[in-house]
TORLUMGU-930882 format. One record per atom (N, C-alpha, C, O): atom name; x, y, z. Coordinates in pm, 1 decimal. Layout:
BEGIN
<CA <X Y Z>> ...
This chain:
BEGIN
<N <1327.6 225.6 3305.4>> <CA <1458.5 196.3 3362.3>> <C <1558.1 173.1 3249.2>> <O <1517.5 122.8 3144.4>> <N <1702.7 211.1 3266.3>> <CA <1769.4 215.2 3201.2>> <C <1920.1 202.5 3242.8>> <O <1961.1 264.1 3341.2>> <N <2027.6 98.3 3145.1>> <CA <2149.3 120.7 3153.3>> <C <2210.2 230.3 3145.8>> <O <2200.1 265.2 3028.2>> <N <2285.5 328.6 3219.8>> <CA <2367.6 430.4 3142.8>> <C <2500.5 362.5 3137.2>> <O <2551.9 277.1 3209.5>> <N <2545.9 432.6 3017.9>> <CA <2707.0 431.0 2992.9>> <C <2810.5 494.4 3140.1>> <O <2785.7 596.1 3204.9>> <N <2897.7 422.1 3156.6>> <CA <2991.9 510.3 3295.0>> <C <3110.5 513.5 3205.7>> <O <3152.0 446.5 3111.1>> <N <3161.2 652.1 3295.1>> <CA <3246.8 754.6 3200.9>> <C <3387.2 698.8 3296.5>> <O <3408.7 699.0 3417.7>> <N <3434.1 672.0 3227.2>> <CA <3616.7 606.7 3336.8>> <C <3701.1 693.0 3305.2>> <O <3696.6 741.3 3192.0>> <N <3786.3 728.3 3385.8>> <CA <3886.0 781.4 3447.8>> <C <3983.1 825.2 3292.9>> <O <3978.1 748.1 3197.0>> <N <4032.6 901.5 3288.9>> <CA <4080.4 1028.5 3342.1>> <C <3993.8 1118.8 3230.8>> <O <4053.4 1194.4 3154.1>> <N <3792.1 1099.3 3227.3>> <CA <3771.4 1179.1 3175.9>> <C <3718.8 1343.4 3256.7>> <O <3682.2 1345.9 3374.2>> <N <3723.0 1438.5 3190.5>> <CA <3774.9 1510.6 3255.3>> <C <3564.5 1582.8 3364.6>> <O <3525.8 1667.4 3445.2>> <N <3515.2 1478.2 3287.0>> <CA <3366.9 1520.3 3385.5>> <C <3360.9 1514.6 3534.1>> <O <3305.7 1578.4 3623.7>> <N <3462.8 1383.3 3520.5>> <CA <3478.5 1339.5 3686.8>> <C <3537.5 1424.2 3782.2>> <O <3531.1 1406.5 3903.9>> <N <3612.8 1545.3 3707.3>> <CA <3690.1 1617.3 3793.9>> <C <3616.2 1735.4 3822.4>> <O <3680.9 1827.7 3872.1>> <N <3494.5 1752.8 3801.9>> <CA <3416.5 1855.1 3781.4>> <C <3313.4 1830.5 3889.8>> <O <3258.9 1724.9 3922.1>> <N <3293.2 2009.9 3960.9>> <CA <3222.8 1977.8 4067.2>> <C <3087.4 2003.9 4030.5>> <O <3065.7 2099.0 3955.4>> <N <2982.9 1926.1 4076.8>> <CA <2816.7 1914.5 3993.5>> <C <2721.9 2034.3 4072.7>> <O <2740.1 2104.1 4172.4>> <N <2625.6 2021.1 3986.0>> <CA <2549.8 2140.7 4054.5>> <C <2468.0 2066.3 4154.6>> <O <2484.6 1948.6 4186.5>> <N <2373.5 2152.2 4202.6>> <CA <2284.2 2156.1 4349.8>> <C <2170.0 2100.5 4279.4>> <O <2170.4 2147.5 4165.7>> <N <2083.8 2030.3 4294.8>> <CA <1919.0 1998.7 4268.5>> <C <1850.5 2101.5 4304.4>> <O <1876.8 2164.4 4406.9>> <N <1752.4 2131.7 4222.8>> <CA <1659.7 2214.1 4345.2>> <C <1569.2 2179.9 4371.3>> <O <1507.0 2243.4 4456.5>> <N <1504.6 2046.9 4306.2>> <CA <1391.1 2012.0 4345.6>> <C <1409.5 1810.7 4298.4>> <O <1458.1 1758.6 4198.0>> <N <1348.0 1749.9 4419.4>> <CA <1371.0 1595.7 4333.6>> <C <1214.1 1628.6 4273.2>> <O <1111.7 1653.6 4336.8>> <N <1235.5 1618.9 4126.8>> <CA <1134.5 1590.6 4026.7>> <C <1133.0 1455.2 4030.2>> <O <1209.6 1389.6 4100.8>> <N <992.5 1376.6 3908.0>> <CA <963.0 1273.8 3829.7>> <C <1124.8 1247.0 3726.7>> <O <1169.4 1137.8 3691.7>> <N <1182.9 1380.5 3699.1>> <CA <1236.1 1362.1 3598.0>> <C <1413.3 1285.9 3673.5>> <O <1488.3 1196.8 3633.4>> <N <1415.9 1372.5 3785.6>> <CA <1526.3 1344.3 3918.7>> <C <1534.3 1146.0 3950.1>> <O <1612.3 1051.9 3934.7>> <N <1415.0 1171.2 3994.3>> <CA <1377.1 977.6 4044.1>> <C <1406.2 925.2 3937.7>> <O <1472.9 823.4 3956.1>> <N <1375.3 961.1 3770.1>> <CA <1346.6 895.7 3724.1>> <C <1541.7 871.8 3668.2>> <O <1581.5 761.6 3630.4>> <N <1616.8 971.3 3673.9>> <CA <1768.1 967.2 3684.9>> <C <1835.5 873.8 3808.0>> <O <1946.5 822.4 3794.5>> <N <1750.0 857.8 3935.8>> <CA <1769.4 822.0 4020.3>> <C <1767.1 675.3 4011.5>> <O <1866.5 611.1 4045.1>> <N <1652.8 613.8 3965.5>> <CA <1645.1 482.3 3906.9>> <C <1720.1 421.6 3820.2>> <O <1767.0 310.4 3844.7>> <N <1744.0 490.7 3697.4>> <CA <1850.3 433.3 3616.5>> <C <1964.8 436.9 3650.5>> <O <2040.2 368.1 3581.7>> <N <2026.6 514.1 3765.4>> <CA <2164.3 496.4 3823.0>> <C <2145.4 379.1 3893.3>> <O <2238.5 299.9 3878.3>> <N <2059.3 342.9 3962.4>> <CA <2090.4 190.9 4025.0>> <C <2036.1 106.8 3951.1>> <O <2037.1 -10.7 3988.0>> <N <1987.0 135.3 3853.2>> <CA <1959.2 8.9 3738.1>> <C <2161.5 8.0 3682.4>> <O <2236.7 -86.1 3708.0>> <N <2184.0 76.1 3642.5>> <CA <2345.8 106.2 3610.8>> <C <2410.4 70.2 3711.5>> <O <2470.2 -35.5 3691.7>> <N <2423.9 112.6 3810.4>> <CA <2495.0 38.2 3971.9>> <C <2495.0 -147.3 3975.2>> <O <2585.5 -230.0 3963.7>> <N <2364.0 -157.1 3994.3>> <CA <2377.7 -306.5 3950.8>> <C <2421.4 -386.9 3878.8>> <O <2495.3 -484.5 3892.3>> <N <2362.9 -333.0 3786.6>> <CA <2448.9 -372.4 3631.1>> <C <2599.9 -431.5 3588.2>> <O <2642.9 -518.8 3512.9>> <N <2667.3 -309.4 3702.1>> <CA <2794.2 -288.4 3660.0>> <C <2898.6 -426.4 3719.6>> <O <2988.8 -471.4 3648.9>> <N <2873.5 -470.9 3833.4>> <CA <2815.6 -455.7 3913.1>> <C <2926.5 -388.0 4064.6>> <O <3036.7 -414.0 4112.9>> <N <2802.6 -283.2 4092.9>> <CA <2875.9 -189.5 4208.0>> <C <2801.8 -154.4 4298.6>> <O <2681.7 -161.5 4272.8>> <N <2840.5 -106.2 4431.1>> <CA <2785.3 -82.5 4552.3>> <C <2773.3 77.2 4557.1>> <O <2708.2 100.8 4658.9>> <N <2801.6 180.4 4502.8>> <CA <2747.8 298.6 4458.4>> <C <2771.1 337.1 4319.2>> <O <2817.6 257.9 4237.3>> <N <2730.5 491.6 4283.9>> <CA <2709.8 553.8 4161.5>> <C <2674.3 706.1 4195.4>> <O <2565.5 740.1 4241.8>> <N <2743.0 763.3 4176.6>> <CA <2705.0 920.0 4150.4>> <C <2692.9 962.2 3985.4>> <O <2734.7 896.1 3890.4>> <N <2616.6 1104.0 3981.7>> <CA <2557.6 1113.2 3880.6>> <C <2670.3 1163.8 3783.7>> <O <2636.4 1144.7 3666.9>> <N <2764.5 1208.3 3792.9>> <CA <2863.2 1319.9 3740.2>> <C <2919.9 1153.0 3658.7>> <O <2911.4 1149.9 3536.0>> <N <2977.4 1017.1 3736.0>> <CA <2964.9 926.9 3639.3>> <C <2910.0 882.7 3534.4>> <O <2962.4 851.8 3427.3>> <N <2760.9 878.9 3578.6>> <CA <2748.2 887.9 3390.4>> <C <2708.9 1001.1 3304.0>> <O <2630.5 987.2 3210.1>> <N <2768.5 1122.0 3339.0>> <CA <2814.2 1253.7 3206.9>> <C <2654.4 1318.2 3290.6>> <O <2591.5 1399.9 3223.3>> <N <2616.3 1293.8 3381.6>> <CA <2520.9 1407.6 3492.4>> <C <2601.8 1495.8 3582.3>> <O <2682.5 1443.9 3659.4>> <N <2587.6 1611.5 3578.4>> <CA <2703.8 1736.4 3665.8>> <C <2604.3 1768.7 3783.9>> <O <2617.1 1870.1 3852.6>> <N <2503.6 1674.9 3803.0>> <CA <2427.3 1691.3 3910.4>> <C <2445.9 1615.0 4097.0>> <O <2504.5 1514.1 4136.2>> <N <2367.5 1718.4 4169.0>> <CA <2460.4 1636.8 4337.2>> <C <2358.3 1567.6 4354.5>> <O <2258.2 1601.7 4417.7>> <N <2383.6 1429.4 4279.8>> <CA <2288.8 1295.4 4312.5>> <C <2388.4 1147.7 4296.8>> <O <2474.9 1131.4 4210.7>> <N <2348.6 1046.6 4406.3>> <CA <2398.2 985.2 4412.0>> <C <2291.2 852.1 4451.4>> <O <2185.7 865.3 4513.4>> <N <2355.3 702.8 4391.1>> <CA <2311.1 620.3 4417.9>> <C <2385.2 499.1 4532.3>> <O <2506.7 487.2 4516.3>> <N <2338.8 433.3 4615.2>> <CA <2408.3 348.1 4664.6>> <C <2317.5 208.5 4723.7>> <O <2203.6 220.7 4768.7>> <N <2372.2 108.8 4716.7>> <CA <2298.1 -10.4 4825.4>> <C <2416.6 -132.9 4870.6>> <O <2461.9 -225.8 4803.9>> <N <2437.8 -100.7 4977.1>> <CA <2542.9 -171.3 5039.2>> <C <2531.9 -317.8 5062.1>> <O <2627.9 -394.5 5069.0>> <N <2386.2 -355.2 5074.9>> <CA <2356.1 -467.0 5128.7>> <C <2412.6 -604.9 5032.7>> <O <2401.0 -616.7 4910.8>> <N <2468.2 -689.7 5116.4>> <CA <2497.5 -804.5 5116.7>> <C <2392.1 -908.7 4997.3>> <O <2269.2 -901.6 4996.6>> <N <2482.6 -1010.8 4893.5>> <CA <2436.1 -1114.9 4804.9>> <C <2316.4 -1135.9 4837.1>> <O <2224.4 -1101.1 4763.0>> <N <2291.8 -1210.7 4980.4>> <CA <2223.6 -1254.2 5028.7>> <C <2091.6 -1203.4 5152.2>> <O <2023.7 -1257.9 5239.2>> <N <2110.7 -1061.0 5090.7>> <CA <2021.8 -961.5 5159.7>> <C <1916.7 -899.0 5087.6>> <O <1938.8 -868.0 4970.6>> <N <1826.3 -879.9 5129.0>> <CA <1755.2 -784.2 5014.8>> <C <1781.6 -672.4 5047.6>> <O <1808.5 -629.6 5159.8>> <N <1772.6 -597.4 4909.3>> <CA <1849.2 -510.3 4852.3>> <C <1813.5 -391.8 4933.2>> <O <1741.0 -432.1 5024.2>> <N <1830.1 -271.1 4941.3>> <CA <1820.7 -144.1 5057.4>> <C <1888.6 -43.8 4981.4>> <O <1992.2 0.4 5031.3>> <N <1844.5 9.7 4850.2>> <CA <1885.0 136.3 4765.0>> <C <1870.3 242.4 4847.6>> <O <1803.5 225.4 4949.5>> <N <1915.8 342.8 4826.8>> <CA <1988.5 473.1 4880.0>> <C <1952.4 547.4 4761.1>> <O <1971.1 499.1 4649.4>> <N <1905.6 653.6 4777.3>> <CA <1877.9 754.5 4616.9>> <C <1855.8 879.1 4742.3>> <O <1774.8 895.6 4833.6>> <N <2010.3 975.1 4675.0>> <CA <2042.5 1113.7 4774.3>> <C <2038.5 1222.8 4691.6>> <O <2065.6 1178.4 4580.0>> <N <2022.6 1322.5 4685.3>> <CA <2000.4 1418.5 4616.7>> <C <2097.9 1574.7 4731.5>> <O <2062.6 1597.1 4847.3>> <N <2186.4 1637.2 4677.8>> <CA <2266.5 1711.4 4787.3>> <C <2300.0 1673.8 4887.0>> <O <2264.2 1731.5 4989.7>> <N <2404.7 1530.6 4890.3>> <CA <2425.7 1486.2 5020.0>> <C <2543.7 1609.2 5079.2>> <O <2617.7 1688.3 5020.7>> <N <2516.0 1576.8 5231.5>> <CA <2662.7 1695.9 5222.6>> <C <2673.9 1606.6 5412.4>> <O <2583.3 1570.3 5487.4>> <N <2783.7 1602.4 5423.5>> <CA <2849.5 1532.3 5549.1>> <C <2853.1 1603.8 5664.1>> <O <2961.2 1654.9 5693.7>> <N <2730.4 1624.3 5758.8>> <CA <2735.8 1730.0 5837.1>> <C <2805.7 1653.0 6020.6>> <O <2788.2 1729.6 6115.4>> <N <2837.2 1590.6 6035.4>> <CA <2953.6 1539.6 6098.1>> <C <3013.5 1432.3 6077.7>> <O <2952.0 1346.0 6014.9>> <N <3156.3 1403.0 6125.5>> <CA <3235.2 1290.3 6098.9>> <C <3315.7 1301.6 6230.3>> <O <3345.3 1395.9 6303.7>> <N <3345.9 1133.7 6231.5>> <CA <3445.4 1083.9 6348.3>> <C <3575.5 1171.5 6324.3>> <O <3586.9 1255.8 6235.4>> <N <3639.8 1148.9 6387.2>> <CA <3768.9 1167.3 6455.1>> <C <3869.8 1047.7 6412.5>> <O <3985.7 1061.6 6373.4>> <N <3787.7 909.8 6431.8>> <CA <3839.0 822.0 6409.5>> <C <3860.3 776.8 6267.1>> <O <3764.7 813.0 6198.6>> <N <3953.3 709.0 6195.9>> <CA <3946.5 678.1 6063.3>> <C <3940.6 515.0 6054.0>> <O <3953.6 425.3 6137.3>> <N <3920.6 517.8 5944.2>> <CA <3914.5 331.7 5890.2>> <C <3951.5 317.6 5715.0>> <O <3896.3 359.3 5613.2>> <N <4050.3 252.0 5737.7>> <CA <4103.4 226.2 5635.2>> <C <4039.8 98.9 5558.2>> <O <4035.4 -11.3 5612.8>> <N <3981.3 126.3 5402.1>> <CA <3919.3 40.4 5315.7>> <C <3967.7 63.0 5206.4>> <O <3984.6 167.7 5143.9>> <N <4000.1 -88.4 5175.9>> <CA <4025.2 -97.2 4992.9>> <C <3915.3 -30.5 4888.5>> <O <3808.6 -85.3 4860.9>> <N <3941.7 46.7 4856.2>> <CA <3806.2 117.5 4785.0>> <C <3835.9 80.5 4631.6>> <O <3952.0 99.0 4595.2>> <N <3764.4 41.1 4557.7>> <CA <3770.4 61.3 4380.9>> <C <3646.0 105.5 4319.9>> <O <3543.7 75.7 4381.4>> <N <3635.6 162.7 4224.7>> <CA <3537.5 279.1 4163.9>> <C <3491.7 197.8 4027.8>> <O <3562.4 125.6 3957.6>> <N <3365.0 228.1 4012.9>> <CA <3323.5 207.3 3867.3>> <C <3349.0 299.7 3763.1>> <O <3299.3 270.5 3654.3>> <N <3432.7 433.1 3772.7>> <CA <3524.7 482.7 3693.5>> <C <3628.5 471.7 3639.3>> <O <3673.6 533.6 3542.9>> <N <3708.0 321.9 3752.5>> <CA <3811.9 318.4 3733.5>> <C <3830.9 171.2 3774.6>> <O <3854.9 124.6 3885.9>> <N <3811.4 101.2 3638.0>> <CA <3725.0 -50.2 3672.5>> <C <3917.4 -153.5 3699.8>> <O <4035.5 -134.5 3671.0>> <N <3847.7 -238.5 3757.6>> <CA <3988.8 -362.3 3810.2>> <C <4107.5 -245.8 3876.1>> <O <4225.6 -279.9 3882.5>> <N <4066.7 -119.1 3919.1>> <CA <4219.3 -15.4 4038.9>> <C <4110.2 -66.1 4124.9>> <O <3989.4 -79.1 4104.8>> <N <4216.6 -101.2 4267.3>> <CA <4180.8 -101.8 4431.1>> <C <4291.0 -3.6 4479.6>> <O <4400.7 20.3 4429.2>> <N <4246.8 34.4 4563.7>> <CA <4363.1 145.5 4654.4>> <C <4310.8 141.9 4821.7>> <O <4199.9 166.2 4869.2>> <N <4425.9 105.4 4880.7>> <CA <4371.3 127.1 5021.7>> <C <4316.9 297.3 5038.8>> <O <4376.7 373.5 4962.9>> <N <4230.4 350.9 5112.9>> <CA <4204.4 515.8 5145.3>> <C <4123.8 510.2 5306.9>> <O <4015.1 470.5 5348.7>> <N <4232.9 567.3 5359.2>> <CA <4187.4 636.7 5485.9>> <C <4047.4 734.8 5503.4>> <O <4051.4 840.7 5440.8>> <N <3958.5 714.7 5561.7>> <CA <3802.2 820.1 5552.2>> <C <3809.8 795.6 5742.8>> <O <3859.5 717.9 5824.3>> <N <3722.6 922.1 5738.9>> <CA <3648.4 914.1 5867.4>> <C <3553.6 737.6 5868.4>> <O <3512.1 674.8 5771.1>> <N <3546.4 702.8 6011.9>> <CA <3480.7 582.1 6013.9>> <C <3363.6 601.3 6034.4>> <O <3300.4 500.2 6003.8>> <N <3294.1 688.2 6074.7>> <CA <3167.8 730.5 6123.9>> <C <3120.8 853.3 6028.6>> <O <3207.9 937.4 6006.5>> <N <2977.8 876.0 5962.5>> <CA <2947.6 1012.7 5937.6>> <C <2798.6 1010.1 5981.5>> <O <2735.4 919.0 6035.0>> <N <2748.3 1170.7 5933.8>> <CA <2625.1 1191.5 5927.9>> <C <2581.1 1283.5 5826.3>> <O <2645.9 1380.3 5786.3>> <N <2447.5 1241.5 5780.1>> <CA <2504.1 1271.4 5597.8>> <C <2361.7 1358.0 5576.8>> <O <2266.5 1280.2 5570.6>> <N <2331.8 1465.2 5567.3>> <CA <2221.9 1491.5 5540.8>> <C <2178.9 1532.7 5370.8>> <O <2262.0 1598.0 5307.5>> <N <2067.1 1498.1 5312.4>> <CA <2024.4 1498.4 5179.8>> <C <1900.0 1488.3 5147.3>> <O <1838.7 1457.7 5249.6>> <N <1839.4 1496.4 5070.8>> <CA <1669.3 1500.4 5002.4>> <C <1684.7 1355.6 4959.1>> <O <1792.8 1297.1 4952.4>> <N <1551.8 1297.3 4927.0>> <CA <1550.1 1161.1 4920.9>> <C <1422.7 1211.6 4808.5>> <O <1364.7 1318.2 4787.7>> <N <1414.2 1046.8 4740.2>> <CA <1321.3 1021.2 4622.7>> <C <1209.1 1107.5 4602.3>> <O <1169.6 1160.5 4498.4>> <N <1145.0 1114.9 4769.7>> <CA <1023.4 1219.2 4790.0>> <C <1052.2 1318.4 4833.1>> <O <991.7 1369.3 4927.4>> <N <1199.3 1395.7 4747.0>> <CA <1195.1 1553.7 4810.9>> <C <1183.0 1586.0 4959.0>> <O <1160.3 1698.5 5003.7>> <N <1191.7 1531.5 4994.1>> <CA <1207.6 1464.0 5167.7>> <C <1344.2 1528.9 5214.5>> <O <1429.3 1528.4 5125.6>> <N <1377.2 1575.8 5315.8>> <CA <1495.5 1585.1 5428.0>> <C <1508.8 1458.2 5485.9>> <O <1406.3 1398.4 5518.8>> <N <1635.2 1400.4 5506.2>> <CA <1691.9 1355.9 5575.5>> <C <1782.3 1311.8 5633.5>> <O <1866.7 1310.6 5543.9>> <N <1832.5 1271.1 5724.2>> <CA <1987.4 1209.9 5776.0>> <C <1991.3 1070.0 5814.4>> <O <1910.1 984.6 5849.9>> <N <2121.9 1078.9 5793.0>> <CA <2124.9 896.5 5795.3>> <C <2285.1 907.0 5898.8>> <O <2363.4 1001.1 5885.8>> <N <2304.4 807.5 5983.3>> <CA <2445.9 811.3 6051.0>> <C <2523.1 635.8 5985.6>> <O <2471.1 524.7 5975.1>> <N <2622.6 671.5 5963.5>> <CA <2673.1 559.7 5867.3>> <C <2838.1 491.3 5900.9>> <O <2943.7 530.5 5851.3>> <N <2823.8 408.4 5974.1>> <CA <2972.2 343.1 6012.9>> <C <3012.6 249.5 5890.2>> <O <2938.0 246.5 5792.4>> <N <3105.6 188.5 5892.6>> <CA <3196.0 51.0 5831.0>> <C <3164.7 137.7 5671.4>> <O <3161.5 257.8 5644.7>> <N <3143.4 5.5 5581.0>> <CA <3067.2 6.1 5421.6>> <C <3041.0 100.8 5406.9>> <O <3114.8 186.9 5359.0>> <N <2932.3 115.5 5441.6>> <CA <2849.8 276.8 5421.9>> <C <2876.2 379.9 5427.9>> <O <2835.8 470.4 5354.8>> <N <2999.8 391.3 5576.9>> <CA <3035.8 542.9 5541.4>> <C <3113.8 568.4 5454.3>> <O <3120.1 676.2 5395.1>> <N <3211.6 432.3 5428.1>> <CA <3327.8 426.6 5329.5>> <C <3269.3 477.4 5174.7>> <O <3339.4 555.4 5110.3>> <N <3155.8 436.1 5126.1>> <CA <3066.0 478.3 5049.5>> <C <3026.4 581.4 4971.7>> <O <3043.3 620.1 4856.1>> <N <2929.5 636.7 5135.6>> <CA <2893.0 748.8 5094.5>> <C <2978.1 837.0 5094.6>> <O <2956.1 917.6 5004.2>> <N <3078.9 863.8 5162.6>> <CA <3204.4 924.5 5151.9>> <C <3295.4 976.0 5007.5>> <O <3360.3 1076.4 4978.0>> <N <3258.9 845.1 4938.1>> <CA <3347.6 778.4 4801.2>> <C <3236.9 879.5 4740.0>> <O <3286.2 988.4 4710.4>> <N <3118.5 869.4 4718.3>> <CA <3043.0 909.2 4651.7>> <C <3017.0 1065.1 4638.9>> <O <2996.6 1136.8 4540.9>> <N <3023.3 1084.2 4741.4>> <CA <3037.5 1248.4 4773.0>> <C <3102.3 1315.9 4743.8>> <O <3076.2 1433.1 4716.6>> <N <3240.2 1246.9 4739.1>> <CA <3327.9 1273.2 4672.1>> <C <3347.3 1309.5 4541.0>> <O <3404.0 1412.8 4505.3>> <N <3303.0 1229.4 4472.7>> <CA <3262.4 1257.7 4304.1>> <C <3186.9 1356.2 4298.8>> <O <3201.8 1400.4 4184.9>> <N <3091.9 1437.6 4369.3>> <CA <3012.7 1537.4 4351.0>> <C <3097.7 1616.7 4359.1>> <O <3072.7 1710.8 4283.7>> <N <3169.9 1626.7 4401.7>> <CA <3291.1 1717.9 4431.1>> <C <3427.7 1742.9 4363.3>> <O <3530.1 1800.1 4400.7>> <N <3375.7 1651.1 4200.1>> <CA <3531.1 1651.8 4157.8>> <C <3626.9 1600.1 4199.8>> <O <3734.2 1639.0 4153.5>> <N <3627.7 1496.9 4299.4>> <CA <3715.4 1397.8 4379.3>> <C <3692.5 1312.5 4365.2>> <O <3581.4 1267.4 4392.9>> <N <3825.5 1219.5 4293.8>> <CA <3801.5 1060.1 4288.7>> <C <3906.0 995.5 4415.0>> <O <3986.3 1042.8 4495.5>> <N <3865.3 890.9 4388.1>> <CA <3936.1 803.6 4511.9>> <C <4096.7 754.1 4512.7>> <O <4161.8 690.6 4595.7>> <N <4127.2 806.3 4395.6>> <CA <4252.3 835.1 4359.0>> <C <4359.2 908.0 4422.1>> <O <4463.6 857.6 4463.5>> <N <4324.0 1041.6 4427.5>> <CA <4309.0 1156.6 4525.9>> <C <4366.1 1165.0 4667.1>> <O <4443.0 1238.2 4729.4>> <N <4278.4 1034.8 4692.5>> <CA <4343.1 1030.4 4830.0>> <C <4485.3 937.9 4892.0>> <O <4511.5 913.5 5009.7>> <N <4567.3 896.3 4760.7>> <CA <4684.9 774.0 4750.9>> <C <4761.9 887.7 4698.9>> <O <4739.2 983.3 4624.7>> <N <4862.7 841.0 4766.3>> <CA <5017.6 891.6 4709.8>> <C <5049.1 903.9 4559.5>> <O <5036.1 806.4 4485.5>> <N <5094.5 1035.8 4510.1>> <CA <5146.7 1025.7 4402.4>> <C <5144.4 928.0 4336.8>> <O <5057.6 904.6 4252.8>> <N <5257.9 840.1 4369.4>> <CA <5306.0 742.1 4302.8>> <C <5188.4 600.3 4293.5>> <O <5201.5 522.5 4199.0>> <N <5093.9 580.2 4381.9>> <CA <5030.5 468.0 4387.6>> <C <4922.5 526.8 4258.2>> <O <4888.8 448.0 4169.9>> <N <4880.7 650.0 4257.3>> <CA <4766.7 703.5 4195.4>> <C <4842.2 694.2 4035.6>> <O <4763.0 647.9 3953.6>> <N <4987.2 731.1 3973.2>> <CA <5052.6 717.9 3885.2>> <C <5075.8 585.5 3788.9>> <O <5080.4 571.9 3666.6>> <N <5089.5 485.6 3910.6>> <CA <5076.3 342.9 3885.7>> <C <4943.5 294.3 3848.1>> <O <4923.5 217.6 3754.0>> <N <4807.4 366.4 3965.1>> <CA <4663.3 279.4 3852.3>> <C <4619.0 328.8 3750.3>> <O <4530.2 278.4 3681.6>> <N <4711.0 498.0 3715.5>> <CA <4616.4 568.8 3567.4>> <C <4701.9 490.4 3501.7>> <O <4629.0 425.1 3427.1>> <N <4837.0 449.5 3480.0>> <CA <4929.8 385.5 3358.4>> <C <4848.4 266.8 3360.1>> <O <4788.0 243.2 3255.5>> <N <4830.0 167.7 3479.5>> <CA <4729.4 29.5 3447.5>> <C <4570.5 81.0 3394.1>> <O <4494.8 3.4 3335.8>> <N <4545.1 184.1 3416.1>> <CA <4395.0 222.0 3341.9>> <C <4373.8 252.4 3169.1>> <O <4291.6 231.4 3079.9>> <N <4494.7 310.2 3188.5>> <CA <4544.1 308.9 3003.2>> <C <4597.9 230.8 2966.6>> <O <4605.4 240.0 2844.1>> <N <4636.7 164.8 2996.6>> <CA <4682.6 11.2 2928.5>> <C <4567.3 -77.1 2914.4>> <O <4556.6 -144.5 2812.0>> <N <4502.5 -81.7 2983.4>> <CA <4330.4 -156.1 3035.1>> <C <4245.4 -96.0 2871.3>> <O <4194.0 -165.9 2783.9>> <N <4254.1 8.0 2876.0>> <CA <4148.1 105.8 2779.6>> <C <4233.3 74.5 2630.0>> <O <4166.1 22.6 2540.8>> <N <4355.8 100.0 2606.0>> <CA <4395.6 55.4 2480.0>> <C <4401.1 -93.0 2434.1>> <O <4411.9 -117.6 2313.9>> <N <4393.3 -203.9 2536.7>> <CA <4399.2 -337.0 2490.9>> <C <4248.3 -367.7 2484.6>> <O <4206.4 -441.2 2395.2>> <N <4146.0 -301.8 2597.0>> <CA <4028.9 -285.1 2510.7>> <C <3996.9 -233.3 2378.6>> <O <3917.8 -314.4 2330.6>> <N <4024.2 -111.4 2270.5>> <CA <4014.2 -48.3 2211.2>> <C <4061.5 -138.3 2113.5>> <O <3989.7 -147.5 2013.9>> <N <4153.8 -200.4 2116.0>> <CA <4225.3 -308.8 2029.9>> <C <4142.7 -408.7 2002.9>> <O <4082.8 -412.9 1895.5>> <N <4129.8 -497.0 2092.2>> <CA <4003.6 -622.9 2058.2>> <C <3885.6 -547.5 2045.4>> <O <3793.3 -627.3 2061.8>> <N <3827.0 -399.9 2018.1>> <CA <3724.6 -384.0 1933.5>> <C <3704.1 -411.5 1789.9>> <O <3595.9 -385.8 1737.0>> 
């Protein structure tokens, strides 16, 4: 198990759409693990792979609550094979794009089908958190950050606070 480094915003990996798996390997899980060793870490409620400098369609997530035990998610080609009608609006913020929140409108409901740890098929149906989530996450496989989905001007306002963030870091190095 292992920390990876996460790649923040506006590098240009994130905008890049990842390839397909073709098989969950030892070597897959074993990418799969260190993203939620990294998820935790950070600490965050998902992780796709294209974050830390992987162009692959894998993603990590575990929604569950402080005081819950934990319920990891490890997806491999998720792809959203229905969604509500209805939307739900959530403050979303990214571990790409550390201390930005942005309200973003998503479907409230999905159904998400993907390969799991054991090369496995399956679907999962996902309201509130979760769909907000996996949604977010899927997204990044796709070269879509959560940015994306805010107005010009709101998305203008968190890259100027993201570079200001990154040079007063760079400074106290």
């Amino acid at each position: 198990m292992a920390v990876l480094p996460i790649l923040v915003a506006p590098n240009p990996v994130l905008k890049k759409k990842a390839e397909p798996v073709e098989k969950v390997d030892a070597e897959i899980v074993q990418l799969m693990n260190d993203m939620l060793d990294t998820m935790y870490d950070a600490p965050g409620i998902g992780l796709a792979a294209p974050q830390v400098g992987v162009s692959k369609r894998i993603l990590v997530m575990d929604v569950s609550r402080d005081d819950e035990e934990a319920k990891p998610l490890r997806m491999a080609n998720p792809e959203v094979i229905w969604e509500s009608e209805e939307l739900m609006t959530y403050e979303e913020g990214c571990l790409s794009f550390p201390e930005q929140y942005a309200e973003v409108d998503r479907p409230a409901q999905v159904k998400v089908r993907f390969l799991d740890e054991n090369n496995e098929t399956r679907e999962i149906e996902a309201d509130g958190l979760l769909a907000t989530c996996v949604q977010h996450e899927i997204d990044h496989l796709d070269g879509v950050v959560f940015v994306d989905h805010i107005s010009t001007v709101k998305r203008g306002m968190i890259m100027r606070k993201l570079k200001k963030l990154q040079k007063l870091k760079a400074a106290a190095e």
